[in-house]
C-alpha positions as CSV (number, residue, x, y, z in Angstrom):
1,X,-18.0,28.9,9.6
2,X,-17.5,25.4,8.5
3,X,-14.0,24.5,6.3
4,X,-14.8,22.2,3.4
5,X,-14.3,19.3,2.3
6,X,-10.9,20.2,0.5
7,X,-9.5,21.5,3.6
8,X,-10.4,17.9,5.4
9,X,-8.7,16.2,2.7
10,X,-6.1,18.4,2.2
11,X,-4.7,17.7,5.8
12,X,-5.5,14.2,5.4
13,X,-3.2,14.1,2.6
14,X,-0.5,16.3,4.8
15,X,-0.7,13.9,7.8
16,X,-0.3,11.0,5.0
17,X,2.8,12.4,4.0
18,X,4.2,13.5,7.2
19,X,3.7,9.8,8.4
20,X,5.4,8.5,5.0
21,X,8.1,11.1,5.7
22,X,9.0,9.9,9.6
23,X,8.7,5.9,8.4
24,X,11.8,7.4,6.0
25,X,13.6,8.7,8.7
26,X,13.3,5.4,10.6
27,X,13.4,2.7,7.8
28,X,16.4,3.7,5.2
29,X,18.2,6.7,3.7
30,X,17.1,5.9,0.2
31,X,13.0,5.6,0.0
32,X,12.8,2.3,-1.4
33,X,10.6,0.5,1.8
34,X,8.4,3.6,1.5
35,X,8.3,3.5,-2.4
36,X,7.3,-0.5,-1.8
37,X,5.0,0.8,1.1
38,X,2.9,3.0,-1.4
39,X,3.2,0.7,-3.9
40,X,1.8,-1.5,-1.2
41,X,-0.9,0.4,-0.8
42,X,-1.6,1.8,-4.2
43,X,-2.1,-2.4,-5.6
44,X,-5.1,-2.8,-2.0
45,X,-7.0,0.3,-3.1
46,X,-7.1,-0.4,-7.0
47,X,-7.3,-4.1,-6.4
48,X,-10.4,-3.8,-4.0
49,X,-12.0,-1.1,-5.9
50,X,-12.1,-3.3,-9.2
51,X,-13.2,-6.1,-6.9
52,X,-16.4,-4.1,-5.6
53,X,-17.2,-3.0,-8.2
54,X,-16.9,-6.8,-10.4
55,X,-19.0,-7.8,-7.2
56,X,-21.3,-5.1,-7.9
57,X,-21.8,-5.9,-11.2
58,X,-22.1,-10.4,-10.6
59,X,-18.9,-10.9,-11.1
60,X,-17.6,-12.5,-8.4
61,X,-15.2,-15.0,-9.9
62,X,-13.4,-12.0,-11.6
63,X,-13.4,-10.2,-8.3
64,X,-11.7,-13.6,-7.2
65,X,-9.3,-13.2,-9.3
66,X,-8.5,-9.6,-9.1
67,X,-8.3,-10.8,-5.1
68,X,-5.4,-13.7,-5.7
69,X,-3.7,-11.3,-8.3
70,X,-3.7,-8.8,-5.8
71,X,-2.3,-11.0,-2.9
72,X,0.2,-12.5,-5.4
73,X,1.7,-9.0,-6.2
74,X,2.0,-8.1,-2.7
75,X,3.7,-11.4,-1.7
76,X,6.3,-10.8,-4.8
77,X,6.9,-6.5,-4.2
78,X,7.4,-7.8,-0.1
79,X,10.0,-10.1,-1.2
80,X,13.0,-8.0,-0.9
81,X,12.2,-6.9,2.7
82,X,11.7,-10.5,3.5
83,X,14.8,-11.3,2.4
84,X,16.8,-8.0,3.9
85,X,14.9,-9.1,7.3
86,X,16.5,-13.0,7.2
87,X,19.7,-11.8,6.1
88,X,19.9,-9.3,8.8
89,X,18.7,-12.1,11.4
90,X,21.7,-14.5,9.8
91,X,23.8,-11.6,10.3
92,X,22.9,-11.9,14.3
């Protein structure tokens, strides 16, 4: 008997989480690198959906666009670890 595909996605979805939950363990005691990591991921997926699909449809200077937005919101949500990261090398 073969499972569907809501069982495959199901623990695709579990072994997400259980990876999210270990980077937790390791990273801080409050969530916030993990809630920037999914935020992280959540602005890639969204960003290179709407830029398929604006490639898709001829516009590729929009999907430009959505690109750079994209990149610019990552390099601006990052910020805070890249500054926890040089102070913690200072602190050295």
């Amino acid at each position: 008997a073969s499972r569907g595909l809501g069982d495959v996605y199901k623990r695709q979805i579990q072994y997400i989480i259980n990876a999210f939950n270990t980077f937790n363990k390791f990273l801080d005691s409050n969530g916030s690198y993990v809630g920037l990591l999914l935020k992280m991921a959540g602005i890639t997926y969204v960003s290179e959906f709407a830029s398929g699909i604006c490639k898709d449809s001829g516009y590729s200077a929009v999907a430009s666009q959505i690109e750079i937005f994209a990149r610019i919101s990552m390099l601006v949500i990052s910020l805070p670890v890249v500054i926890t990261l040089l102070e913690t090398i200072g602190g050295l």
